[in-house]
C-alpha positions in Angstrom: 109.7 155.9 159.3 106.3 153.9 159.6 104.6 157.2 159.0 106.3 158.1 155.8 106.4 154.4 155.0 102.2 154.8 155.0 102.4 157.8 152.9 104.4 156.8 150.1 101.8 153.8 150.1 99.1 156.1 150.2 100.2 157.8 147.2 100.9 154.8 145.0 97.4 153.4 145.9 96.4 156.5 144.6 98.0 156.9 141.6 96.4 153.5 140.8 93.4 154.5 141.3 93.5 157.6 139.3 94.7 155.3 136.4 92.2 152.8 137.1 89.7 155.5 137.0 91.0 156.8 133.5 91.2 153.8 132.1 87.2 152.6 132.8 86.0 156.0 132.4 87.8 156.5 129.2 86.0 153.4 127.8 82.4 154.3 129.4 82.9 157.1 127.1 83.4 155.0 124.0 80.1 156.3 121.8 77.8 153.2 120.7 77.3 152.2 116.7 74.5 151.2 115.9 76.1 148.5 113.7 73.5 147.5 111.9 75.2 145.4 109.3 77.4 143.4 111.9 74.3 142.4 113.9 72.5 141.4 111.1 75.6 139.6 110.4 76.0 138.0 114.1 72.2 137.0 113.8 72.4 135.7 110.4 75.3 133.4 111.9 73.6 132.1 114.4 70.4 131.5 112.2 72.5 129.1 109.8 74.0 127.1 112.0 71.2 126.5 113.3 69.5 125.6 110.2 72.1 123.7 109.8 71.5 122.0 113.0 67.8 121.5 112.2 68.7 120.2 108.7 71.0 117.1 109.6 68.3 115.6 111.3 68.9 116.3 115.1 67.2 114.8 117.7 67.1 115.3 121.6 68.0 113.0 123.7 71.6 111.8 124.5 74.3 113.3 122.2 75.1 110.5 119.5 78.3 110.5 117.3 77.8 112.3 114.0 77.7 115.7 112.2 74.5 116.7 113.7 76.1 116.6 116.8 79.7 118.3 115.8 77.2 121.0 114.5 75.1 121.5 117.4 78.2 122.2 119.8 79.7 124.5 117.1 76.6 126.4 117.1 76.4 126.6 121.0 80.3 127.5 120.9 79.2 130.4 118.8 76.5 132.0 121.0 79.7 131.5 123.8 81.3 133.5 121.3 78.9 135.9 120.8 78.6 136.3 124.8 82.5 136.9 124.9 82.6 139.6 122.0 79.7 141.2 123.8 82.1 142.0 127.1 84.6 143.7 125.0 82.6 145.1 121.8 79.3 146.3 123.2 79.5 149.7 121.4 79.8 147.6 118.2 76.3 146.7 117.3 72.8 146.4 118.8 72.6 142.8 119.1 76.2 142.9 121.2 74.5 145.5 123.4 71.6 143.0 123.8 73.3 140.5 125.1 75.0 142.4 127.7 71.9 144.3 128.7 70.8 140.2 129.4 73.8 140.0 131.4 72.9 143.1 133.7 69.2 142.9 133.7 67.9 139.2 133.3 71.2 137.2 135.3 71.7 136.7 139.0 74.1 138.1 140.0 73.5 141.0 137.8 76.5 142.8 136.0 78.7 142.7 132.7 81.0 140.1 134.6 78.3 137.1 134.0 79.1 137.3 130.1 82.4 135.7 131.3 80.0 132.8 132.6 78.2 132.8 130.0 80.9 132.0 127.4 82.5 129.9 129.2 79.5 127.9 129.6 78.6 127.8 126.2 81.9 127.5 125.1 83.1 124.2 127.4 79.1 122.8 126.9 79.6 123.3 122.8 83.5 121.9 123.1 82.0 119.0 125.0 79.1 118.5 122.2 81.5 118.2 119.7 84.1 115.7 120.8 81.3 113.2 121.2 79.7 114.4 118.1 83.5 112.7 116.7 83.1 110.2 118.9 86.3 111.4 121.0 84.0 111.0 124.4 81.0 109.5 124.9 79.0 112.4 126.6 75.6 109.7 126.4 74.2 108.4 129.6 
């Protein structure tokens, strides 16, 4: 009764962790591209924004209403972007494996998991930079 109660749990945990263990080892086994063209891509992206940023006059200090602003939090949404693709697309390009390899060698703690933190950062920080770049908030202390 108990005992066969324990067993049959025993084997269900089991089978999950045989499917678990499919599953992740199925896509450690995914082969990388070198995806040359998407990275250049990815890095040309970032590059114009921000040139774009640069261009329409920005300044530091608190964020002020204005396009300079709305395009500085896009731009930071973007690398929150990039960070998030790089989780799930890693075998994609060079410059997606980069960023994870900053996520497992240069972050504390260290693993794949802090691209999650990453782009949600980036992403809230660059949502944040562009409501008061329209004057939604006032983000300015």
């Amino acid at each position: 009764t108990i005992h066969s109660s324990r067993r049959r749990f025993a084997a269900r945990l089991n089978s999950g962790v045989r499917l678990l263990r499919k599953i992740f080892v199925n896509s450690a086994q995914i082969k990388n591209e070198p995806g040359v063209a998407l990275g250049v891509l990815l890095i040309a992206l970032l590059a114009g924004l921000l040139i774009s940023v640069l261009a329409t006059g920005f300044h530091t200090g608190p964020l002020r209403p204005g396009t300079n602003t709305v395009l500085l939090g896009i731009y930071i949404m973007a690398w929150g972007s990039m960070f998030l693709a790089s989780y799930f697309f890693s075998h994609k390009t060079f410059f997606l494996r980069a960023l994870i390899w900053v996520c497992e060698h240069w972050s504390h703690p260290k693993g794949r998991g802090m691209a999650f933190f990453y782009a949600a950062l980036a992403l809230l920080l660059g949502f944040v930079a562009v409501l008061s770049g329209l004057g939604v908030i006032g983000a300015a202390a």
